[in-house]
N, C-alpha and C positions, 0 to 999 in steps of 0.2 A: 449776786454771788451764788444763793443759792440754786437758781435756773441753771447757772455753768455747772455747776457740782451736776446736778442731777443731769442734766447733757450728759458729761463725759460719763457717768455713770452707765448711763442707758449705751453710751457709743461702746465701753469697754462691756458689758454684758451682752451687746449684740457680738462684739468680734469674738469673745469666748467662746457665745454660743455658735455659730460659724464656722469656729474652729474647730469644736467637738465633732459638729457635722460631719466636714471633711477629716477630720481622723478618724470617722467611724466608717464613712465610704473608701478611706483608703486603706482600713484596714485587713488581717490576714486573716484573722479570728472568726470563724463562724457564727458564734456569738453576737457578734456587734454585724451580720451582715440581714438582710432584710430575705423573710420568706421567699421570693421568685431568685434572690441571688444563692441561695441554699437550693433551692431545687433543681434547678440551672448546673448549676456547681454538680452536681450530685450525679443528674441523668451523665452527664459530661464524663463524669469518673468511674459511676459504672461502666457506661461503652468503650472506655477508654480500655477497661480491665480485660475484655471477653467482645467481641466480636456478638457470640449469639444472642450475648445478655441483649445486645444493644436490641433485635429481631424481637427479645421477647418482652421487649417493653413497648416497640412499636403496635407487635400483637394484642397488647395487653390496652392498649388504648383504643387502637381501630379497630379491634375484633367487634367488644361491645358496640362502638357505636353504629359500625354495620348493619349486623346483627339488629339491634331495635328501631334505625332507620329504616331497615328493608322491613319491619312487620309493622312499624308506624304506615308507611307507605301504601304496602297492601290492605291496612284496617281505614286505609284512607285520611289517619290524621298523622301526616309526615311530619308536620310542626311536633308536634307531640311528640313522635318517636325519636325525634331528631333530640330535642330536648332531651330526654329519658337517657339517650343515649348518651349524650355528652356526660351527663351527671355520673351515669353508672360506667364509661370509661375512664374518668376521672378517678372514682374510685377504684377501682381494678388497677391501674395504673402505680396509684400509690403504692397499694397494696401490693404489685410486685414489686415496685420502685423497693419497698421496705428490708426486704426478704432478700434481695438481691444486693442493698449496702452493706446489711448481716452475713449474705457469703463473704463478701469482697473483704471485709474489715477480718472475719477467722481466714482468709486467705493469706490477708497483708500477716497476719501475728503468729502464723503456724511455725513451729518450733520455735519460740521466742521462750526464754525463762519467762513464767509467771501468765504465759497467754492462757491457762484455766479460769485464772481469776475471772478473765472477762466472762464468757460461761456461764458462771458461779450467778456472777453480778444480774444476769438476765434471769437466770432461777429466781433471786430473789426480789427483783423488781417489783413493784406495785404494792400498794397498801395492803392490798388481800393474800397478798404471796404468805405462806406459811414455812419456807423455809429460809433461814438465814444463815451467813458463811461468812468466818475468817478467813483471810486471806495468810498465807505465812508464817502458821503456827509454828515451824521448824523448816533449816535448810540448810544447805551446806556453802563451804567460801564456791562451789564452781554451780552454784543460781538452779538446784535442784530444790523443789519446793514442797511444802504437804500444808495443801489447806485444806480447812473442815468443816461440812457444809450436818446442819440440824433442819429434821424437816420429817412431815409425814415416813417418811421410811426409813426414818432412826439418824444415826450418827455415821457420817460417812468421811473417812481420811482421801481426799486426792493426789495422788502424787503427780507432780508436773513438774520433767526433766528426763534427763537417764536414767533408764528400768536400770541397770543395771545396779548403778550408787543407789537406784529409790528404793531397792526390792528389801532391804536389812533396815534401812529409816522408817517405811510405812510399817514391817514385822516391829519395832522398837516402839513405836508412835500406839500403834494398834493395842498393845501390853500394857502403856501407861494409861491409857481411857478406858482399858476393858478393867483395872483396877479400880477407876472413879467411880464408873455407870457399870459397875457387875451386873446388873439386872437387864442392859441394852447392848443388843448383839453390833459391837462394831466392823464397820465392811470398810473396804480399801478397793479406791480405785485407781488405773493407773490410768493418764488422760496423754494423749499424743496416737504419732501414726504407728508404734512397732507393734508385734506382732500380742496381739490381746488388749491391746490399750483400747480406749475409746476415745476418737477424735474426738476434737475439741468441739467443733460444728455438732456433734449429736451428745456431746457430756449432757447436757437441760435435760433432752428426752429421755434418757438413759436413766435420771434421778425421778425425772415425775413418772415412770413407769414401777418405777420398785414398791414392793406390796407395803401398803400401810399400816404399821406397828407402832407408831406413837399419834398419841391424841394429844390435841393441843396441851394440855393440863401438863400431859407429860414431858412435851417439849421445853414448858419451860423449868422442871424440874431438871430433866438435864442440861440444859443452859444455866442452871444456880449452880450445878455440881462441876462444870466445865471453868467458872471463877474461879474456883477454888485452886484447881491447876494453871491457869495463868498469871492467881499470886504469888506462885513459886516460882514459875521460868516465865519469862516475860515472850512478846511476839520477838520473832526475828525479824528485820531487816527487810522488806520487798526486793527481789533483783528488778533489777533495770526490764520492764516488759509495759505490754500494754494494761495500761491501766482502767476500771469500770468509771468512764464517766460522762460518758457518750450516749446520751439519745436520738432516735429517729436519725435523720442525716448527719446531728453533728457525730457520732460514732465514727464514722467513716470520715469523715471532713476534718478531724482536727490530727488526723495520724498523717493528712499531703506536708 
């Protein structure tokens, strides 16, 4: 009796497991797909986007390996060169692979309410990143947003939507945190394509360029003073936009 038990045991833990397989191979989810079907997926979507993209990824793999084949070759050790070259088109390759799923993904989200966040989200990536951002501090019912990013070059309000509703919200917003942090000069930016804004594709470089006026110490003094005004008005709502939670290819692969 208990050999059968344990049978059917093992027979119902093998069809589970089995099962999970095949839902994770038939699955849509990035996530659940295996690194060569992410990168697959990925070259696929960029070429698909841009025509030259597709030219500069080609380049971007058989340049290199030309390149150190032909001086492998002439130094006489072509195995070697050949090898070097694979590795370092490889690399190269990712490398623009990278860059080019980051156009494609500010391409897909441009004028989208809320497409700064993303942005935002890449400023403050990584463990060593020293600036950090709310998303949504304030907005309006028609998905005009102001978030606010702390960081080496102080406090910074974004507005992301219509200049024209944001240009009186960001003046309102700017008033209430120049009262908090009187001693840190608050700036306002506005992020889209009209006329003075800063795309979204260049909002990152646009912030790690600004002259540095807060030291760590400081930043987190104004992050305690910044509490204190979101126990009084709570965050708004996110509009419907793209959201930061996207790495390397899945950025790009979870928005098909």
């Amino acid at each position: 009796m208990a050999s059968e038990r344990a049978k059917e045991l093992a027979a119902k833990q093998k069809a589970e497991a089995k099962a999970a397989r095949l839902a994770k191979k038939n699955s849509t989810d990035p996530k659940d797909w295996g690194t060569w079907r992410q990168l697959i997926a990925s070259v696929k979507m960029v070429a698909q986007a841009k025509r030259e993209w597709l030219w500069a990824m080609i380049g971007a793999f058989f340049g290199p390996l030309i390149v150190l084949s032909g001086v492998g070759f002439l130094l006489g050790h072509l195995l070697y060169g050949t090898l070097i070259g694979v590795l370092a088109a490889a690399s190269v390759f990712m490398l623009v692979l990278g860059k080019l799923l980051r156009s494609l993904t500010f391409m897909r989200h441009e004028g989208e309410s809320g497409s700064a966040a993303y942005a935002l989200s890449m400023l403050t990536s990584g463990k060593k990143s020293k600036w950090t951002y709310t998303a949504g501090i304030t907005g309006n019912r028609q998905g005009d947003t102001i978030h606010r990013v702390i960081g080496p070059g102080g406090l910074i309000l974004i507005g992301d939507g219509d200049p024209a509703r944001l240009g009186p919200m960001l003046g309102a917003e700017r008033k209430r945190h120049e009262q908090l942090v009187y001693d840190v000069s608050v700036q306002t930016i506005l992020a889209g394509k009209s006329e003075g804004a800063v795309p979204i594709e260049k909002l990152e470089k646009k912030l790690q360029k600004l002259p540095k006026v807060l030291s760590s110490t400081q930043i987190a003094e104004v992050e305690k003073r910044i509490k204190a005004l979101e126990a009084i008005r709570g965050l708004v709502p996110m509009p419907k936009g793209p959201m930061p939670s996207m790495r390397g290819a899945h950025r790009a692969l979870r928005g098909r």
